[in-house]
C-alpha positions in Angstrom: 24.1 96.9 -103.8 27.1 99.0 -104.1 27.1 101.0 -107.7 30.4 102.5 -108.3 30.1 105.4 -111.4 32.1 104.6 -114.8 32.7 107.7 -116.6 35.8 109.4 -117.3 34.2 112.9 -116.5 33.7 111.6 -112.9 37.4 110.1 -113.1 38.5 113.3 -114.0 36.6 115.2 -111.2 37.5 112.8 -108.4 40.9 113.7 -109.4 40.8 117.1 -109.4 39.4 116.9 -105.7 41.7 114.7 -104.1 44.7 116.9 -104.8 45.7 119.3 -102.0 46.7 122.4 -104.2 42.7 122.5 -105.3 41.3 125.9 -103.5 37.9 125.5 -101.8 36.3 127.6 -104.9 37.4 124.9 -107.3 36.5 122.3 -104.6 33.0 123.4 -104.5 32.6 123.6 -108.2 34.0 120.2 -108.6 31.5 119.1 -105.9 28.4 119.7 -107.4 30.3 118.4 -110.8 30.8 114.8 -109.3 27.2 114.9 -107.2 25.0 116.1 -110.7 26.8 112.9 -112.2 25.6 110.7 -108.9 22.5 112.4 -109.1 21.8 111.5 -112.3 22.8 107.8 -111.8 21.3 107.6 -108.4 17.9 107.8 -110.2 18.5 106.0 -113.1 15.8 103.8 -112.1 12.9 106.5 -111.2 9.3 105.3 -111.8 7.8 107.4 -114.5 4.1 107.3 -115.9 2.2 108.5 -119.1 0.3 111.9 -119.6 -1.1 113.5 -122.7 0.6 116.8 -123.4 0.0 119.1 -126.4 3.1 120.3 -128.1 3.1 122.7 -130.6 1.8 120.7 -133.6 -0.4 118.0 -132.4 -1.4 115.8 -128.9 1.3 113.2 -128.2 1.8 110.7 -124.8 5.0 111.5 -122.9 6.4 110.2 -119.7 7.0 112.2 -116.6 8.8 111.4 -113.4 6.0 109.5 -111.0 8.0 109.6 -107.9 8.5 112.3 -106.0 12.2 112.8 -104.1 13.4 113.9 -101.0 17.1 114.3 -100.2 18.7 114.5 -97.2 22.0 115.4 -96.5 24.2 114.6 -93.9 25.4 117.9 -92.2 27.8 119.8 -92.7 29.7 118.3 -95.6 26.3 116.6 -97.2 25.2 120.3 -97.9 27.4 120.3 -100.5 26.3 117.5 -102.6 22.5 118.9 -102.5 22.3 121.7 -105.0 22.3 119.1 -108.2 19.3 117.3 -107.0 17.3 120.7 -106.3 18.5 121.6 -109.5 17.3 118.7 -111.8 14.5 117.5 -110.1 11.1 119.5 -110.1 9.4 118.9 -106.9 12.0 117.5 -104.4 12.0 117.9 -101.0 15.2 118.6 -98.3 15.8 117.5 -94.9 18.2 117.6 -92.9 20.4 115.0 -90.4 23.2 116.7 -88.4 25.8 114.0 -87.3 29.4 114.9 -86.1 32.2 112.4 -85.9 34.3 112.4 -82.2 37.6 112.7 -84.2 39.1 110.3 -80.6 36.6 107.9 -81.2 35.6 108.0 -84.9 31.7 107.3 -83.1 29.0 110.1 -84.6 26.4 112.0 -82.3 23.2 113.6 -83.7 22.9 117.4 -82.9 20.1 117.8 -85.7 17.2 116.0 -87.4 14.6 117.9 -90.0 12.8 115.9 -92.0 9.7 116.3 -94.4 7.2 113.3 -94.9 9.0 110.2 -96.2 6.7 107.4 -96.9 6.1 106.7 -100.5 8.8 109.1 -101.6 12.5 107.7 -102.7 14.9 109.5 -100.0 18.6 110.2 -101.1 20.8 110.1 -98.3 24.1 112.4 -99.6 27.1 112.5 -97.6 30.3 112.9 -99.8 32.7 110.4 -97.2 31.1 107.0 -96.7 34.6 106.1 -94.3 33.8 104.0 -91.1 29.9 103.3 -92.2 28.7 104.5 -88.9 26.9 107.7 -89.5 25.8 106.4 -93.0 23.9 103.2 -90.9 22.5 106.2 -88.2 21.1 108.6 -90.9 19.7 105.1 -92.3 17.9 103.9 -89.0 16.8 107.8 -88.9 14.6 107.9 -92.1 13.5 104.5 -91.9 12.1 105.1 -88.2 10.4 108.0 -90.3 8.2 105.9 -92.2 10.9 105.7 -95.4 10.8 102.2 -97.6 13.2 103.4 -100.7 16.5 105.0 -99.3 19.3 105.1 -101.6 22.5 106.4 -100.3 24.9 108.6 -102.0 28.9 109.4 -101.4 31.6 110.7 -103.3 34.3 109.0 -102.0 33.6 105.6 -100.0 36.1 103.1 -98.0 35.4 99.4 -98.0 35.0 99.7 -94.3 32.3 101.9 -94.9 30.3 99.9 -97.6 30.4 96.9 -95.5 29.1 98.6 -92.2 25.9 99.6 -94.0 25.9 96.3 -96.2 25.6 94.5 -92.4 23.1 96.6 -91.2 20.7 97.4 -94.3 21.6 95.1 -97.0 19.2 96.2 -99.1 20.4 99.7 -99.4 22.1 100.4 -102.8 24.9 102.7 -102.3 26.0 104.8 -105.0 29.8 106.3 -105.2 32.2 108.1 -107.1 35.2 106.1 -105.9 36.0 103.6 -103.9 38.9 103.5 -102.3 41.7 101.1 -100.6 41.0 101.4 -96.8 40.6 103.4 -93.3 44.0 104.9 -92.0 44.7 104.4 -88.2 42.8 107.9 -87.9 39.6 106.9 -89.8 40.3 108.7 -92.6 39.7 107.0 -96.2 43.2 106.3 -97.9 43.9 108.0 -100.8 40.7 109.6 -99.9 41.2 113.6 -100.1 41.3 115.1 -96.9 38.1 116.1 -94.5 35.3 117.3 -96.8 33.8 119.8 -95.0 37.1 121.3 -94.5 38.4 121.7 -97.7 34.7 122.8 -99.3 34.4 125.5 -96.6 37.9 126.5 -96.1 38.1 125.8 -92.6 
């Protein structure tokens, strides 16, 4: 289930956002660069049905999304992956899941959980760093004990650690990534990986 995006744009990007000289400006630009292109692939397989629309010159059948979306971003560094998706798609929805890694124990705890209604509607997970796996498999168990049945999750920069983890606990989950990289350092920090997320797109 794991989906790993091909394009040299996205190459390019990931690039451009793992090295350290990159100011958080360019970071954030960069961000929403890499998620459009995850968006857009995330949803590649979007239900769409036929209406009848009028253009200009004559009646004519045309297909328009059928699904409606909600993402959800995993705070604080998920926010920056969200404007894309509010951005191409129409009528999506945003919650939010505030998880915040013990940086001693690598173990997440939730401070914050908003969510809009979930069943019937595909939910996008987004959180940029899919590293140890374990607040990727809590936002999961989150939205599913919502009522969600079609959860895709979405990361810029995953670990194989990571993509195991949720492969354990929800199998069925496709995960889609930028990159994916060679492993966890001693820290729990994805190697090449580039740095904490959240830090370098807010300048903290």
């Amino acid at each position: 289930m794991l989906h790993v995006l091909d394009h040299p744009l996205a190459a390019h990007v990931i690039t451009h956002l793992r090295d350290k000289t990159t100011k958080p400006a360019t970071f954030r630009t960069l961000s929403y660069q890499i998620s459009l292109l995850l968006a857009i692939e995330a949803t590649r397989n979007l239900p769409t049905e036929v209406r009848t629309i009028e253009t200009p010159l004559e009646p004519t059948p045309a297909r328009v999304l059928a699904q409606h979306l909600v993402v959800v971003p995993i705070l604080r560094a998920g926010l920056g992956m969200v404007q894309p998706f509010v951005d191409l798609f129409p009528d999506v929805s945003v919650g939010y899941i505030g998880l915040e890694r013990d940086h001693a124990t690598a173990v997440a705890r939730s401070y914050y959980c908003k969510l809009p209604a979930l069943p019937g509607r595909r939910v996008l997970l987004v959180d940029p760093m899919l590293a140890t796996g374990g607040s990727a498999v809590q936002a999961i168990d989150v939205v599913l004990g919502q009522g969600a049945t079609d959860v895709t999750l979405v990361s810029i920069v995953s670990s194989p650690e990571g993509v195991a983890e949720v492969e354990k606990h929800h199998p069925k989950i496709p995960i889609h990534t930028a990159a994916l990289d060679r492993e966890l350092n001693s820290r729990k920090y994805i190697l090449p990986g580039l740095g904490d997320f959240g830090d370098r797109l807010y300048g903290t």
